[in-house]
N, C-alpha and C positions, 0 to 999 in steps of 0.2 A: 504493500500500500504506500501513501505517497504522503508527504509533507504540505500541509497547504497552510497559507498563511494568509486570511480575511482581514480588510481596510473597510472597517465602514464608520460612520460615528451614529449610524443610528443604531444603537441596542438593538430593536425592536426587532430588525431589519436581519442582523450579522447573528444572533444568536440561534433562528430557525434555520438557517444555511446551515452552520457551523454544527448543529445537532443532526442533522442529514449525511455531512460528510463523516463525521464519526461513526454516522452505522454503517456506513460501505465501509470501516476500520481504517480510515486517512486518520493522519494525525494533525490535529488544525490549533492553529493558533490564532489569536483574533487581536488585534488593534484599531484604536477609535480613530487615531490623526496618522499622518505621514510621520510626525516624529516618532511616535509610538513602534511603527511599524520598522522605524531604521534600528530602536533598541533589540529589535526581535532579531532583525538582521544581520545583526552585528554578531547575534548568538550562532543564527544557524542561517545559511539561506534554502527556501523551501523549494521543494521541485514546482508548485505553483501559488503567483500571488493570485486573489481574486479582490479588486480594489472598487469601489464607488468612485463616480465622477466625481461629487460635491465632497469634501471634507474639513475640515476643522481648520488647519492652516495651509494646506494649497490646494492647487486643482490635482484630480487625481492621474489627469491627462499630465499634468508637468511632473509630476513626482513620475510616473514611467518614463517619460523621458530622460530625466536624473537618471535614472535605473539603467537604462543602454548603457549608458556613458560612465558609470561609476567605475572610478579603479579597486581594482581586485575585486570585483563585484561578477561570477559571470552570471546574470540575466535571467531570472524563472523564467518560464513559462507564463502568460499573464492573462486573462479574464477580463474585463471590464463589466462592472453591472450598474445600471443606470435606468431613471425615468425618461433620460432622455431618448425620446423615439426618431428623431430628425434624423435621417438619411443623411444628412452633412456632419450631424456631430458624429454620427458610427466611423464613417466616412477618415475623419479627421484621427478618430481614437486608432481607428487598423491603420494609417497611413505611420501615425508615430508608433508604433512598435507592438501593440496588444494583438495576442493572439486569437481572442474572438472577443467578440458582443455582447452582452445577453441585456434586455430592453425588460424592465420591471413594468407588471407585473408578469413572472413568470409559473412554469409548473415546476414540479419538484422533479419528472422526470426527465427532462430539456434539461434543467439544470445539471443534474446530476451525468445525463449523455453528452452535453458539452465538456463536462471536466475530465470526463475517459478521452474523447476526444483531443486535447491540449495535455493530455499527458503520456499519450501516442506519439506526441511529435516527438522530438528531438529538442534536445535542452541548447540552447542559445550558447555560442562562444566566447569566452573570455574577451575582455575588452581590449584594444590593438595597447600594446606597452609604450610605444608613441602618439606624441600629438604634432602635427606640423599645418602651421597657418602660415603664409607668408614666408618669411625670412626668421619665424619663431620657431624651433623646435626644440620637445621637451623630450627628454628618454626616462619612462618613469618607475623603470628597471634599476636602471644608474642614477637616479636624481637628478640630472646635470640637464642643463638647457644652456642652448646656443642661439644667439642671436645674431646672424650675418655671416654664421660659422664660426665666431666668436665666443666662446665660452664665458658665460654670467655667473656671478654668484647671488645668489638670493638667501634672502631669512625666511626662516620655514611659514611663516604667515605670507610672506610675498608669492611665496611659489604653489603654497597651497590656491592662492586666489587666481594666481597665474593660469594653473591647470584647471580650475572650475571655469575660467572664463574659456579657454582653449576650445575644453570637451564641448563647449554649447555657444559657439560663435553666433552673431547674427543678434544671438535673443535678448530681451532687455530683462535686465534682475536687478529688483528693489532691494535698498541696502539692507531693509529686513530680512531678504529671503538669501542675500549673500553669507550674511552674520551668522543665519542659520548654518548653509552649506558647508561655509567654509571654517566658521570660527564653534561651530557644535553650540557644547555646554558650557565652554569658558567663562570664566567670571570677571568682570569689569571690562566689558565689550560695548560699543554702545554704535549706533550711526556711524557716528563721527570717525570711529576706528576705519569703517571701512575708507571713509575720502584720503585718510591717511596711508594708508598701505596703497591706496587707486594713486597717489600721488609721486610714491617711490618707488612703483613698478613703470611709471609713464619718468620719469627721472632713469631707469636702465635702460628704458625703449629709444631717450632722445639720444644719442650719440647715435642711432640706427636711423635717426628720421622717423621713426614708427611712432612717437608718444601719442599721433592721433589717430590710433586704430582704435585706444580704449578710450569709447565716448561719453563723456556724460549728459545722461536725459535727466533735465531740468524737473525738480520737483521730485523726481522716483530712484532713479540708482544710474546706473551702468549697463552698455554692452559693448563686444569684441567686435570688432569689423574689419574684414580680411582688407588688404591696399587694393585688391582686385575689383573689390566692391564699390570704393572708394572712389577711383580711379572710371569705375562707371557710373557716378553719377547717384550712386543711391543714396536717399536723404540720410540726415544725421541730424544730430544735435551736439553740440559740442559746447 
């Protein structure tokens, strides 16, 4: 039987699931928010997540996205379970990485033949041990990042935010959701931390000409934008 590990924050919702997959003898685990779910992760990772769209402190579409891209992390199997019935948001959820649907309300035997289903597949590969944007590469084997073929040194909070921004180029992330990612449970972290450390990562970038690939969007946080991007035309904020 299989390890499954349930994201919902409605009780009401994750507790009759979670009693279904025990009688087929899975072993499940349950968490209400995405952080909850990373404590569990940390423990074990399960041969399947089954996650809700809406949840306590992110979407549950961007918490699987984190999830491809995590180092040493390789990738459950993933479910998505939602009200939401939109053909575009299903649409969006398979396109970033979930390996089925399932649109509430559902049966208990659909449920239960999708989960046989997604644990037929084949378990998702380890995540690549490099990252390279641009003229930035990180080896995250060796710890060591080159910029221009140029060997950097970084302090482990630089590099950690470095590689969160790498793995998820493009996207924009509010300094709460960075603090999360990148700085966990630390204590005496605040906002402000992150414009600090976004400050002397773009301080290693200028000798390279690069300090303006990391942007900042006015009011919310940060994001990575490749020179290629850049270079076409695509708006920013800086």
């Amino acid at each position: 039987m299989a390890s499954i590990l349930i994201v919902d924050g409605d009780t009401s919702a994750r507790e009759p699931v979670a009693r279904q997959l025990r009688g087929q003898g899975h072993k499940v685990r349950e968490a209400a928010s995405c952080r909850a779910a990373d404590d569990l992760l940390g423990e074990q990772c399960p041969d399947l997540l089954m996650l809700e769209w809406t949840l306590p402190d992110m979407s549950g579409i961007d918490y699987v996205g984190e999830l491809r891209t995590r180092e040493g992390l390789r990738p459950p199997r993933m479910i998505m379970v939602s009200h939401r019935d939109d053909v575009r948001d299903i649409v969006r959820a398979l396109d970033n990485g979930v390996d089925d649907y399932i649109t509430k309300p559902y049966r208990a035997a659909e449920l239960l033949a999708r989960v046989r289903a997604a644990l037929r597949r084949p378990a998702a590969l380890p995540v690549s041990e490099t990252l390279h944007i641009g003229e930035i590469q990180m080896d995250r084997v060796a710890h060591r990042v080159r910029i221009s073929r140029e060997e950097v040194s970084l302090a482990p909070a630089e590099y950690r935010l470095l590689e969160f921004l790498l793995a998820h180029p493009g996207r924009v992330h509010s300094r709460s959701h960075l603090l999360h990612r990148v700085w966990g449970r630390e204590n005496g972290v605040s906002p402000r931390t992150v414009d600090v450390h976004v400050r002397r990562l773009r301080q290693v970038l200028e000798p390279h000409k690069l300090e303006g690939m990391i942007q900042t969007i006015r009011g919310f946080g940060y994001r990575l934008q490749s020179p290629d991007e850049r270079s076409n035309g695509v708006a920013h904020a800086d």
